[in-house]
C-alpha positions as CSV (number, residue, x, y, z in Angstrom):
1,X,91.5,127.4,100.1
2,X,94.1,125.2,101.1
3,X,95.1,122.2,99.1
4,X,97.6,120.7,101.1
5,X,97.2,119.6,104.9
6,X,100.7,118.5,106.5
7,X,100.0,115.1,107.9
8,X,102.5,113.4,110.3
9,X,102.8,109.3,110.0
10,X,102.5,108.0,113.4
11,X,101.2,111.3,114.9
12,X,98.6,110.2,117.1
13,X,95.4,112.3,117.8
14,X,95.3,111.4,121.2
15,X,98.6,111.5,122.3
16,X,98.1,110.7,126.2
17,X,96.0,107.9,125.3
18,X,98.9,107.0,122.8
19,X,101.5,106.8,126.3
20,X,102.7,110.3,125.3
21,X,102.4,112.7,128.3
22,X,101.1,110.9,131.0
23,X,104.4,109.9,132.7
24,X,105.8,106.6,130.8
25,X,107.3,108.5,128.3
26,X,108.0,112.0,126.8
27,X,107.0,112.5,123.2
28,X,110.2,114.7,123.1
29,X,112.7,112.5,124.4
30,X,111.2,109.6,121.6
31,X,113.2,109.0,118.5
32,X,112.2,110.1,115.3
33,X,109.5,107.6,113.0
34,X,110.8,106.6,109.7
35,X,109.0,105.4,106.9
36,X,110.9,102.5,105.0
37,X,111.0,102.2,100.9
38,X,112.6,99.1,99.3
39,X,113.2,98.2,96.0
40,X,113.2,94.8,95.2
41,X,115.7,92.8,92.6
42,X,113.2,92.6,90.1
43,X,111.5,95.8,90.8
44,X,112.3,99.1,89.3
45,X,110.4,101.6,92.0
46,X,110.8,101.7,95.7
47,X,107.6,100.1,97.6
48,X,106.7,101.1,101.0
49,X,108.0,98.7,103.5
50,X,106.9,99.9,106.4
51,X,108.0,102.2,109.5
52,X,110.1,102.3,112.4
53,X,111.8,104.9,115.2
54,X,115.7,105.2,115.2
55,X,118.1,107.9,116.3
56,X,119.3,109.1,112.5
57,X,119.0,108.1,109.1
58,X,122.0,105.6,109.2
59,X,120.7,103.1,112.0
60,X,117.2,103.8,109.9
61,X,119.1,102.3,107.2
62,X,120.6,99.7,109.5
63,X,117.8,98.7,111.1
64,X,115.6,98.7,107.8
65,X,118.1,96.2,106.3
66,X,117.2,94.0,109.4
67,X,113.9,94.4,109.9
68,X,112.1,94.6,105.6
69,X,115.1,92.9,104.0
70,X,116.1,89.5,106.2
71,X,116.0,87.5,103.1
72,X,117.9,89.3,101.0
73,X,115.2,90.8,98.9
74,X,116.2,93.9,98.7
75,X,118.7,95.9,96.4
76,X,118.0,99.6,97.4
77,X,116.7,101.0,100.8
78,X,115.0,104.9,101.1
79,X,114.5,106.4,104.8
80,X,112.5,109.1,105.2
81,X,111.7,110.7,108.7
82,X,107.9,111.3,108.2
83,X,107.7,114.5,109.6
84,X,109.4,115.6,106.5
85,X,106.3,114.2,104.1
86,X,103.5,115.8,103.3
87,X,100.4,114.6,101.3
88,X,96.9,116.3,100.3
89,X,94.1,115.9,102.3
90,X,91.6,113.3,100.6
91,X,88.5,115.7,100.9
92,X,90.3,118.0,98.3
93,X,91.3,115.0,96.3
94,X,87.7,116.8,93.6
95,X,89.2,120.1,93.6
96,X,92.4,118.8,93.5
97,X,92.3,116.5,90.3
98,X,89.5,118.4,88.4
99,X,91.7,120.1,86.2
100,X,92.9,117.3,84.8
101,X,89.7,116.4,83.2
102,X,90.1,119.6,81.2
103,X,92.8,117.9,79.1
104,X,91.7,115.4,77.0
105,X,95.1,114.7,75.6
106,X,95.8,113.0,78.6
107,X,93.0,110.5,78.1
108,X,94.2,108.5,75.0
109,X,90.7,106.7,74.5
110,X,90.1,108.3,71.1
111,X,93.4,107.0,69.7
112,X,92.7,103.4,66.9
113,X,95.3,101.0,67.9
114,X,96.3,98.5,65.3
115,X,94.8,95.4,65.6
116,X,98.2,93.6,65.3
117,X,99.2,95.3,68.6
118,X,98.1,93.7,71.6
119,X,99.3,95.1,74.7
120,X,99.8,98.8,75.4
């Protein structure tokens, strides 16, 4: 049973179809995909921006600044080459989440909120 798959952003399943291999250019000799995370000047959490290839993690930065933050928008930028994230495959997501279900703790329906509080 495995839980997590290791899923490659911009991988393409068809990689000569994708321009890889079939003479325009070597998958090898690309540079690396990034994956782009700003946080905004009102936000508190990075948001994915988007993605884009550069040579290291400084001209990822560079060229993230550029590209997701013209207007100045932005007080905090995360690069991330996306080979290095992994995520769980979304057919496990049951199996995966199920025991979660087991603790009703986590569920705070039964709690009685006082009537003078409005938001939670």
């Amino acid at each position: 049973m495995k839980l997590f798959k290791k899923i490659l952003y911009g991988d393409y399943g068809d990689r000569e179809a994708a321009g890889g291999q079939d003479g325009n250019h070597s998958i090898a000799n690309e540079w690396p995909l990034w994956e782009v995370f700003i946080r905004s000047k009102a936000g508190l959490d990075h948001k994915h921006a988007g993605s884009l290839h550069a040579a290291d993690a400084q001209m990822a930065i560079e060229n993230a600044r550029d590209v997701y933050t013209r207007r100045m928008e932005g007080v905090s930028i995360w690069v991330v080459e996306s080979n290095h994230i992994h995520a769980s495959d979304p057919a496990d997501a049951e199996m995966l989440y199920e025991p979660a279900n087991d603790k009703i703790y986590r569920h705070p329906t039964f709690y009685n909120l006082p009537d003078e509080l409005k938001h939670m």
